[in-house]
N, C-alpha and C positions, 0 to 999 in steps of 0.2 A: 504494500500500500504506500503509494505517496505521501510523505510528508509535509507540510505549508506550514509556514510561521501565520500565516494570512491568507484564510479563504472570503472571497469575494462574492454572493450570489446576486445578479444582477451587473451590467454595465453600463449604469445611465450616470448622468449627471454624478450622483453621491457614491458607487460603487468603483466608479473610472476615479474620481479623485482620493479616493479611497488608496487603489489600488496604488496609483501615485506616491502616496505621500508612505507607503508601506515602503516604496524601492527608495524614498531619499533615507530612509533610516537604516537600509541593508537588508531588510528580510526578504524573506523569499514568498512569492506572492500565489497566488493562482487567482484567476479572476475566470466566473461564466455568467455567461451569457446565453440566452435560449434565440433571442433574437437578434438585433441589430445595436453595434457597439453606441452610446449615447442616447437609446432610450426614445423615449416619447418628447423629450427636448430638441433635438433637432428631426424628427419624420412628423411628428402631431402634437407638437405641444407649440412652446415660447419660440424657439425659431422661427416655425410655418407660419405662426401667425399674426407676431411681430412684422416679418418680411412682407404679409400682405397687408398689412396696417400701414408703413411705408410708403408702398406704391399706392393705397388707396390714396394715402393723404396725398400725396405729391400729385394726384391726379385731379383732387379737391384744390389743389390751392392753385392748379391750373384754373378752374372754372369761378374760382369765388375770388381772385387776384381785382382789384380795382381797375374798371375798363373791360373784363373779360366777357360780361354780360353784353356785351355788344357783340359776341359772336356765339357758334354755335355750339355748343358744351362739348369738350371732348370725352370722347367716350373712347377706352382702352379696351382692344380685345383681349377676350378670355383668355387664347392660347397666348398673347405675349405676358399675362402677369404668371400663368401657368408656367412658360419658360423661366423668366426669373424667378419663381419660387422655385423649383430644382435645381438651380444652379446655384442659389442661397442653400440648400439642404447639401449638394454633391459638393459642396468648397466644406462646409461641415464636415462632413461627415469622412473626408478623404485627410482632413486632419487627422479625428480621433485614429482611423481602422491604420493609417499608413505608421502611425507611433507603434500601435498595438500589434503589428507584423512585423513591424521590425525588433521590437520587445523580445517580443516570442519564437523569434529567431535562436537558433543553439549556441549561438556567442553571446547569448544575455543567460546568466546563470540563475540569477535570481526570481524572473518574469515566468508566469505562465499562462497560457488563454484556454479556455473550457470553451469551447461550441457547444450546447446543452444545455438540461432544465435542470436544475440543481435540486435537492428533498435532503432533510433529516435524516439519516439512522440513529444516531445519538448526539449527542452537546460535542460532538468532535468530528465526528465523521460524518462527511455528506456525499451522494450517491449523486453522478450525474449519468442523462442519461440524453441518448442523439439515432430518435429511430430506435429499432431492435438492440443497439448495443446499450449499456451501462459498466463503470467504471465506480471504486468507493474511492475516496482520497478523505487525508487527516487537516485537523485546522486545529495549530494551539487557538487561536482568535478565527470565529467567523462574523463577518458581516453578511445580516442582510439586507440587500439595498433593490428590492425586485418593484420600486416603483410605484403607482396605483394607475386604476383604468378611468374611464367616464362611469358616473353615476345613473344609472338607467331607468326609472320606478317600473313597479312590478308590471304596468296594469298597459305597459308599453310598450310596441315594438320598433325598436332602433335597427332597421334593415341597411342602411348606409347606402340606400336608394334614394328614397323620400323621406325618409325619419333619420337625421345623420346625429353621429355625435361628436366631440373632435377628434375622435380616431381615421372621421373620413370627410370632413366635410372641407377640407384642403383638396383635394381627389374628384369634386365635382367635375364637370364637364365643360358646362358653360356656366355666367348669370345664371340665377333664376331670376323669372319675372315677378314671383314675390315668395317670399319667407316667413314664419314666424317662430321666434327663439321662445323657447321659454326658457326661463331666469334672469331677473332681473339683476344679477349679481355680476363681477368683473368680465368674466369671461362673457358673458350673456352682452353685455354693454360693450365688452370690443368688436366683438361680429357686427351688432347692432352697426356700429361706427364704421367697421370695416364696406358694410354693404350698403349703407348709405353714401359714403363715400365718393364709391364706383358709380353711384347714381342710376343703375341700372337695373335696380331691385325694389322692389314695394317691400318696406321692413315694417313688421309687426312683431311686439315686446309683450310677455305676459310675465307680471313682476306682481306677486302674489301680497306684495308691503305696500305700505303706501305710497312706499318713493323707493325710486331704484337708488343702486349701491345703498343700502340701509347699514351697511359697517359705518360709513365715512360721514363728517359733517353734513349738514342740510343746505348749506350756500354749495358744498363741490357738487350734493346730487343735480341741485335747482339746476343750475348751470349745463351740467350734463343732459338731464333732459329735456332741457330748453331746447340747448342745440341739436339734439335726433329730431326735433320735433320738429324744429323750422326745417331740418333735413326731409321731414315726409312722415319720419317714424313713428307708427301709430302703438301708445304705450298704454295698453290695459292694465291700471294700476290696481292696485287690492282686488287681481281678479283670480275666482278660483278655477282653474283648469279641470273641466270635468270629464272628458273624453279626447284622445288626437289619435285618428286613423289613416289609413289609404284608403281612397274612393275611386274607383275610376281613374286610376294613374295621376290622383292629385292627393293634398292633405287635408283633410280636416277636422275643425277642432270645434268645441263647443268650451267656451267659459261664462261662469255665473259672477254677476257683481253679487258687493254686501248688499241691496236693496231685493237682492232674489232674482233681478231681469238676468235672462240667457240668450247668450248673441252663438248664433253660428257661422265660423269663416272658413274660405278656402285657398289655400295658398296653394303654391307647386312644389315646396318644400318645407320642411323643419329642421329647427338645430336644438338639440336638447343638451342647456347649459345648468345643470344643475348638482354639480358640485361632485368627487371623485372620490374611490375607495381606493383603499389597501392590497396590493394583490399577495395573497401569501395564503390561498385557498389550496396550492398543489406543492408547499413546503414541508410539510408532516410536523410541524413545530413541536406537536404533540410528543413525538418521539423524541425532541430534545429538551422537554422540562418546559419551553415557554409559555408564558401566561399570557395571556388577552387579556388589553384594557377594553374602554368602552370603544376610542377612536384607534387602537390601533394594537404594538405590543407593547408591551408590560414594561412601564420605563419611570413611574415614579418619582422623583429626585435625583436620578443618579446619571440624568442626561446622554442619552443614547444606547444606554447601557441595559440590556433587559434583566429580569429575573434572575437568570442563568450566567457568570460572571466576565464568560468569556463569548460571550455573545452580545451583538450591538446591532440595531435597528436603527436606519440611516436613512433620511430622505423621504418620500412621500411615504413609502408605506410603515414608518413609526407612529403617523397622524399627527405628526404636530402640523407643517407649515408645507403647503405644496409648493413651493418657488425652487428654480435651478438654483441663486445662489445660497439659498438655506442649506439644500443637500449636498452642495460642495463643502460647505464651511464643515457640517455634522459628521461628512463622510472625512475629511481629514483630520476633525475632533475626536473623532473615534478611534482611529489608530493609535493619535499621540496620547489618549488615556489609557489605553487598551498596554501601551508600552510606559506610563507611568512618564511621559512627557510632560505633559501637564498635570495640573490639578486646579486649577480656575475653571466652574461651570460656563460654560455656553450661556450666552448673554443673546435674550432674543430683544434688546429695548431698543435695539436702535438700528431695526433691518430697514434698508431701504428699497423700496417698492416702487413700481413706476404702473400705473392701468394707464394703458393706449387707447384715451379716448378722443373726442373732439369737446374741449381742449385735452391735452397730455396732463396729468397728473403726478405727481412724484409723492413718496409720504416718507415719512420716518417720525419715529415714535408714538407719542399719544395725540388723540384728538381730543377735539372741542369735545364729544358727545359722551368720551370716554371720560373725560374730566368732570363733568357734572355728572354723571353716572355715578362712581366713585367720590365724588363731594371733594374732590382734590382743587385748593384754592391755587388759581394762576390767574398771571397775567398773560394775553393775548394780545399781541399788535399783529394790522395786517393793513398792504399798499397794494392799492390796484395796478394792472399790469402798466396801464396806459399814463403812467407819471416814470416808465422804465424807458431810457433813451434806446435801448437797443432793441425793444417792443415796438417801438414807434417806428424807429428805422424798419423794421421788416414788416410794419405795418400788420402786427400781430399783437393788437390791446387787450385783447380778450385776457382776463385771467387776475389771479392775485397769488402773492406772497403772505403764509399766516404764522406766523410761530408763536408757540407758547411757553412758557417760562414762568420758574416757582415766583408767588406772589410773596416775595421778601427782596433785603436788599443783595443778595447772591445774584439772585435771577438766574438759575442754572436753567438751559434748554432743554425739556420736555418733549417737544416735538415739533412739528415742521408738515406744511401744508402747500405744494406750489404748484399750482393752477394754469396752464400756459404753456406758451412755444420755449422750448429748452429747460422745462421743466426738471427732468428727471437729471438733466447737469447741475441744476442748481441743491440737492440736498446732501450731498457725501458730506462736504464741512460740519453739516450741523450734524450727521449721524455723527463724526467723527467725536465732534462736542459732547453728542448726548453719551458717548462711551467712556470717555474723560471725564464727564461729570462732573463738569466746566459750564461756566458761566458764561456773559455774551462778547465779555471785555476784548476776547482775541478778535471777534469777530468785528468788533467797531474801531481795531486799531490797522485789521491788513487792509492793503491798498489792493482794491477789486480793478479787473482790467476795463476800461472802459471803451468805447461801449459793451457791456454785457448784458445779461440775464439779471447775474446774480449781484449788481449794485442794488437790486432791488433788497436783498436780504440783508446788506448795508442799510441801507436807509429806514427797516425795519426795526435795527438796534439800535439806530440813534434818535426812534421815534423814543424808543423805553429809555433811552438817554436823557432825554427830553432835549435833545440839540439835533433835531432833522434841520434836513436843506426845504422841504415843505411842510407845512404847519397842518396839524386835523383840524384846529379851528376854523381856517378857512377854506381848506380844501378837505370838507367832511365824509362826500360824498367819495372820495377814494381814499382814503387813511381814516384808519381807524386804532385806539387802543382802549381796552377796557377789561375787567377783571371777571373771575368766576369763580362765587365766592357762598356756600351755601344753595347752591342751585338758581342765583341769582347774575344776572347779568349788568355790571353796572362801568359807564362810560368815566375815564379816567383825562382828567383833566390835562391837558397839552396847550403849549404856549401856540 
């Protein structure tokens, strides 16, 4: 039987960096994979759908550019956004596979690659298996990093025809002439964007809250689906979805408002955005001791690390955080615990997140909604896009800068809210702050390059300074600061 200082199941995002950060410490590795090296990240996840978020936009900001309305909206065929999304996926993906062949090559002593479905025999030994054959090999340390799928309800069928999920709805054909997503949540809201976009789709949203993205403030939802809306996109808010079938080579659905009324529609397609499991149905856990929590495996306090001492749960399917660079971080947190590298927990306060919508969002740490949830008293300052000289120049006002910060004389940074074109560039500093657990003072003494985005988050700290270049008192209507304080909201006085 083979030996491994480090077995790997899975090679997506937290598995591959996993297996990484095993060869900079000198162990000997083995990594499997049943399918394609990199995961649901670059074929059906954050790659594909980023890249087509991209070309949608650049194709919107052809038709909505000042003056463009004087001609006639361009419209992008299928097959060329179809070509540059595979050429975005084969520059991936010929990264990850040409490391991992050359790795696995017999002048790499350390490296080894499984083609295969990996399962349990015991807390050491895992079976893998490729067709009729099967092989057992040893792992002082196994990770599992096998990912998770699209969430599908029971009462459903997701044919990747006319009912897609995002395992296929990158794979379509052409446009459809109209859609309708259910979920009103990020993913549900980038399609949304992405097919408005294009302009070439009648897009319908079934968002079962009052208001889409319900994680995040009430000024970023407004805003969002403000803008789907003047797009076209027709958003069934607090509706309940009571049926969605194929009829006749088309789809449709029946949903009930809270008043009782029932509407029936029929579109030529659907994309079912409602949120992803764990795949770890065909690992036998069973046979190696692990426990099942509620979202995922058995990880307690001891961050990554399950039940079983020498076993770790990495990446979407532990249930904590579905993002590529969560399971990067976890998947090479894991090794260096696993070898007593570290001993500092995994710090999840200051991840930063970017949802691709129309505007771009960026986030890191807490919100507004989180803060009064919790009774946590802060201060909040926020500058509208359109006082940002480099907003102006690309004629992209839309949007704000919001941060918030402990209600004392510290004012340590809490979190960060930004709204707009260059969005998701503007929040690393303040992650970096809220990690440091630091205050604003660094941020109101560097000199921002100008013109930029991110003078905007300048001018934010020297609102809480009380020494801005424009005043809230008389430019009220775009700068704001004020407190939250007992679930109360009260405006903070500025020269």
């Amino acid at each position: 039987m083979e030996r491994y200082d480090i077995v790997i199941i899975g090679g997506g995002p937290a598995g591959y960096a996993a297996a990484m950060r095993g060869l900079d410490l000198g162990k000997k590795v083995c990594l499997i994979e049943k399918d394609k090296i990199g995961g649901a990240a670059i074929y059906n996840g954050a790659l594909s759908s980023k890249t087509l978020w991209e070309i949608a936009n650049k194709v919107n900001d052809i038709n909505v550019f000042p003056h463009s309305q004087q001609t006639e909206p361009y419209k992008m065929k299928w097959e060329d956004v179809r070509t540059a999304l595979n050429e975005a996926i084969f520059e991936r993906k010929m990264q990850y596979s040409c490391q991992i062949n050359l790795l696995n090559s017999e002048h790499h002593a350390y490296f080894h690659y499984e083609k295969g479905e990996g399962s349990f025999l015991s807390c050491n030994e895992v079976q893998i298996k490729q067709g009729a054959e099967t092989k057992v090999i040893w792992g002082d340390f196994i990770f599992i990093a096998t990912g998770s799928r699209p969430a599908v309800p029971s009462n459903i069928l997701a044919d990747e025809k006319y009912i897609y999920t995002s395992d296929g709805i990158d794979h379509i054909t052409d446009y459809p002439k109209s859609i309708v997503i259910v979920g009103g949540g990020v993913i549900g809201c980038e399609y949304a964007t992405i097919f408005a976009n294009f302009g070439q789709t009648k897009v319908y949203l079934i968002d079962r809250q009052e208001r889409i993205l319900p994680s995040e403030d009430e000024d970023i939802s407004t805003l969002v689906s403000k803008n789907l809306e003047k797009k076209g996109v027709v958003i069934h808010h607090k509706a309940s979805l009571q049926r969605i079938e194929v009829k006749d080579g088309e789809v449709e659905y029946e949903i009930t408002q809270p008043n009782g009324e029932s509407e029936i529609i029929r579109v030529e397609k659907a994309f079912l955005a409602v949120g992803r499991i764990p795949n770890h149905e065909v690992l036998n856990i069973d046979k190696a001791g692990i426990h099942m929590s509620k979202r995922g495996y058995h990880i307690g306090d001891l961050n990554t690390q399950t039940n079983i001492p020498n076993i770790f749960a990495i990446g979407d399917v532990s249930g904590r955080i579905t993002l590529v660079n969560m399971a990067e971080i976890e998947g090479r947190y894991a090794v260096e615990k696993a070898f007593n590298i570290t001993t500092t927990p995994l710090n999840y306060d200051n991840i930063c997140t970017i949802m691709f919508l129309n505007p771009e969002v960026g986030c890191v740490g807490v919100n507004e909604q989180h803060c009064l949830a919790h009774n946590i008293p802060v201060k909040v300052v926020k500058i509208d896009y359109s006082l940002i000289a480099r907003a102006i120049a690309m004629r992209k006002t839309e949007g704000f800068f919001k941060i918030i910060v402990t209600n004392d004389d510290e004012m340590k940074i809490l979190g960060m809210r930004a709204v707009g074109e260059h969005a998701s560039s503007a929040i690393q500093a303040v992650g970096l702050l809220i990690k440091m657990n630091e205050g604003i003072e660094h941020l109101s003494e560097l000199v921002h390059p100008h013109p930029s985005i991110v003078e905007g988050i300048q001018e934010c700290v020297r609102m809480l300074l009380n020494k801005s270049i424009f005043k809230s008192s008389i430019l009220n209507d775009k700068l704001a600061c004020y407190t939250l304080v007992d679930g109360k909201k009260e405006a903070v006085e500025r020269v």
